[in-house]
C-alpha positions as CSV (number, residue, x, y, z in Angstrom):
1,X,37.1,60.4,-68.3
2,X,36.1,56.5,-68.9
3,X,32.7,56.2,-71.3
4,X,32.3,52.7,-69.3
5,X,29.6,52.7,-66.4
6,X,31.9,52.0,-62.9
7,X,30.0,48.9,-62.1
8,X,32.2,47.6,-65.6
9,X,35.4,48.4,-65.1
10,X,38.1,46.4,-64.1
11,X,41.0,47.0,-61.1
12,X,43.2,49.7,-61.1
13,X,46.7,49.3,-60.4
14,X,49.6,51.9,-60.0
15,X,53.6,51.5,-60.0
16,X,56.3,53.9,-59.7
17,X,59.9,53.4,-61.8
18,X,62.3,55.6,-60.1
19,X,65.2,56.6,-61.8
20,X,68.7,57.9,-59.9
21,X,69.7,60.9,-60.4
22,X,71.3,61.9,-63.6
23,X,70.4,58.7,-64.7
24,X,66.7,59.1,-66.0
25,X,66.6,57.5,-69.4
26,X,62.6,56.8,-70.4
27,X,63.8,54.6,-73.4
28,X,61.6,54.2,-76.3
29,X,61.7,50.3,-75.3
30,X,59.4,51.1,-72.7
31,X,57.0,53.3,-74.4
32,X,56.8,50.3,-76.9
33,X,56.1,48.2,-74.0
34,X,53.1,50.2,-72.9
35,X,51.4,50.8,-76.5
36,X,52.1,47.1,-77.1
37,X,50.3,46.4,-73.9
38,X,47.0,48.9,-74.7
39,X,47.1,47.6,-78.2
40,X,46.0,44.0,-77.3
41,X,43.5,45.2,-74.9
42,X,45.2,44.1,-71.8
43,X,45.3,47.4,-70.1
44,X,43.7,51.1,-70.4
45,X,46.4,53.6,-69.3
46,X,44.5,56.2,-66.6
47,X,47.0,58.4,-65.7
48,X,51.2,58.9,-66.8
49,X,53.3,61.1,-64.2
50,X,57.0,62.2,-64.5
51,X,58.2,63.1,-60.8
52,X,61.0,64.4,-59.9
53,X,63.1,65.1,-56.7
54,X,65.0,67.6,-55.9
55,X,67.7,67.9,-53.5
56,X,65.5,70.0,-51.1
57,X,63.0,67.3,-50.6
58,X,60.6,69.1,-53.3
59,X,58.9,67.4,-55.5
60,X,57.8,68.4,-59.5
61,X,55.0,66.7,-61.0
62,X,54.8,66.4,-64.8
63,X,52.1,65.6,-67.0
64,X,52.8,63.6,-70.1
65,X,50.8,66.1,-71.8
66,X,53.6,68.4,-70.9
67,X,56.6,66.1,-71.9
68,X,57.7,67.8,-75.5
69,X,58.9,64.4,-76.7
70,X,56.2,62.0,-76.6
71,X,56.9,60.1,-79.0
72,X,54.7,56.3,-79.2
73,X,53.2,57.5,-76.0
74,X,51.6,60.7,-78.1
75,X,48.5,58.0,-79.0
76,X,48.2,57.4,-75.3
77,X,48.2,61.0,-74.3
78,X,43.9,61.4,-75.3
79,X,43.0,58.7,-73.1
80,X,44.6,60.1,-70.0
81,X,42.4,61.5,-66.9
82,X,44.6,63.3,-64.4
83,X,43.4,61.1,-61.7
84,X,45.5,62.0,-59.1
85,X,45.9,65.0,-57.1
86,X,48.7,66.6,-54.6
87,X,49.0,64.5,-51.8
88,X,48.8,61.5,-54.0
89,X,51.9,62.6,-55.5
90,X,53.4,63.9,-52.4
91,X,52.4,60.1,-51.2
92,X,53.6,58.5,-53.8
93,X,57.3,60.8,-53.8
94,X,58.2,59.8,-50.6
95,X,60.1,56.8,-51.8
96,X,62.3,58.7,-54.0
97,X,65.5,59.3,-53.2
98,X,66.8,63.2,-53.5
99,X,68.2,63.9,-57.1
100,X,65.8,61.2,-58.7
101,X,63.2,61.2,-61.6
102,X,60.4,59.1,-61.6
103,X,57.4,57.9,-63.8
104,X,54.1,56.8,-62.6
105,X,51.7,54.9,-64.6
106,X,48.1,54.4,-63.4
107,X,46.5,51.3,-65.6
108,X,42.6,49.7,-65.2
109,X,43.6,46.0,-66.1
110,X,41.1,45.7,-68.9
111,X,41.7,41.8,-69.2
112,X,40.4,41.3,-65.5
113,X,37.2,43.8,-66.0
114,X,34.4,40.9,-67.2
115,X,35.5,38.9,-63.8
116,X,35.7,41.9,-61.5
117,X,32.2,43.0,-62.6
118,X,30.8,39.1,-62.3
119,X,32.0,39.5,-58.9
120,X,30.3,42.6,-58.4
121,X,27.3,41.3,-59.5
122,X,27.2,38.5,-57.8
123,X,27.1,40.6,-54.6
124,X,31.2,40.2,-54.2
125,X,33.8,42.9,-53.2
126,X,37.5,42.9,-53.8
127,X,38.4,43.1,-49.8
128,X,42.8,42.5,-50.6
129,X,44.9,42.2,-52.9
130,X,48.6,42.9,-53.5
131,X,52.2,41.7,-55.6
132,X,54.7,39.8,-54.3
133,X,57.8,41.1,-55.6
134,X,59.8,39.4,-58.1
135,X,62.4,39.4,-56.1
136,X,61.1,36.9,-53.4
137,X,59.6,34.3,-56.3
138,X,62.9,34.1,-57.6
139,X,64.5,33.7,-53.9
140,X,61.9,31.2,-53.2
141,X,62.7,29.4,-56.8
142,X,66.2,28.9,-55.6
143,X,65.6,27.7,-52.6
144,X,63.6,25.0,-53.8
145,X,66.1,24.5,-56.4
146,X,68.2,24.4,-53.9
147,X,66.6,21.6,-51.7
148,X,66.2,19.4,-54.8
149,X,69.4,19.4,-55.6
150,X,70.8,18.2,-52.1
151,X,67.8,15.2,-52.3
152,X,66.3,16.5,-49.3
C-alpha cells in the first residue's frame, strides 16, 4: 500500500516477459536491473507476478513472496501490493503460449510523478498513451538509413 496521497503519484505501467517452455531462466542480470532501477528513484515496483501456462490452457499465478529464491529481488518483496486480481491475470495470460512461464512487473514511474501531478493540478488528465515497440524504431531507423544512403 503507497503512503503517497493519489493525487501524487506518478503513471503506472505494466509489461509481461514470457519465457518458452523449458526455457524460463529469471537470470540474476535482471533482478540487478530492477533494484538498479528502484535504487536511483526511477521507478517504485507495485506488483511482481510469475505466470505460468500449462498445456491445458490453465494458468498458475505466483507471488514473488512465494518464489523460495529471491535473491536481489528479496528488498523489493516489502514494497509489493498485490494489485491485481483473477481476471487481470487471466487477461494478461492470454498471450502466452501453452508450456510457457512468464513474469509480470507492475511499476509507478516515479521520475514522471512531479509532471503527472502538475498536470493534474492544473486541471489536466492523461486521456492516451502507449509504446511503440522497439522493433518498429529500429525498422523505421533503417529505412531512413536506407534512403540516405541511395541520396534520395
Amino acid at each position: 500500500k503507497t503512503s503517497k496521497p493519489l493525487d501524487e503519484l506518478g503513471p503506472v505501467d505494466y509489461l509481461v516477459v514470457e519465457f518458452p517452455a523449458g526455457a524460463s531462466n529469471f537470470t540474476g542480470e535482471m533482478a540487478a536491473e530492477l533494484v538498479a532501477l528502484v535504487d536511483a528513484g526511477t521507478i517504485r515496483v507495485i506488483d511482481v507476478l510469475i505466470l505460468t501456462k500449462n498445456e491445458d490452457g490453465s494458468v498458475e499465478a505466483m507471488e514473488l513472496s512465494d518464489v523460495p529464491e529471491l535473491g536481489e529481488l528479496q528488498a523489493l518483496e516489502a514494497e509489493l501490493a498485490e494489485l491485481l486480481a483473477e481476471e487481470d491475470v487471466l487477461h494478461l495470460a492470454a498471450c502466452m503460449e501453452p508450456g510457457s512461464t512468464a513474469g509480470v512487473l507492475i511499476w509507478e514511474n516515479l521520475w514522471a510523478a512531479p509532471f503527472a501531478s502538475a498536470a493534474r493540478r492544473a486541471g489536466g488528465q492523461l486521456i492516451a498513451n502507449g509504446r511503440i515497440p522497439i522493433q518498429a524504431i529500429i525498422a523505421s531507423l533503417e529505412a531512413d538509413e536506407a534512403l540516405a544512403t541511395e541520396g534520395v
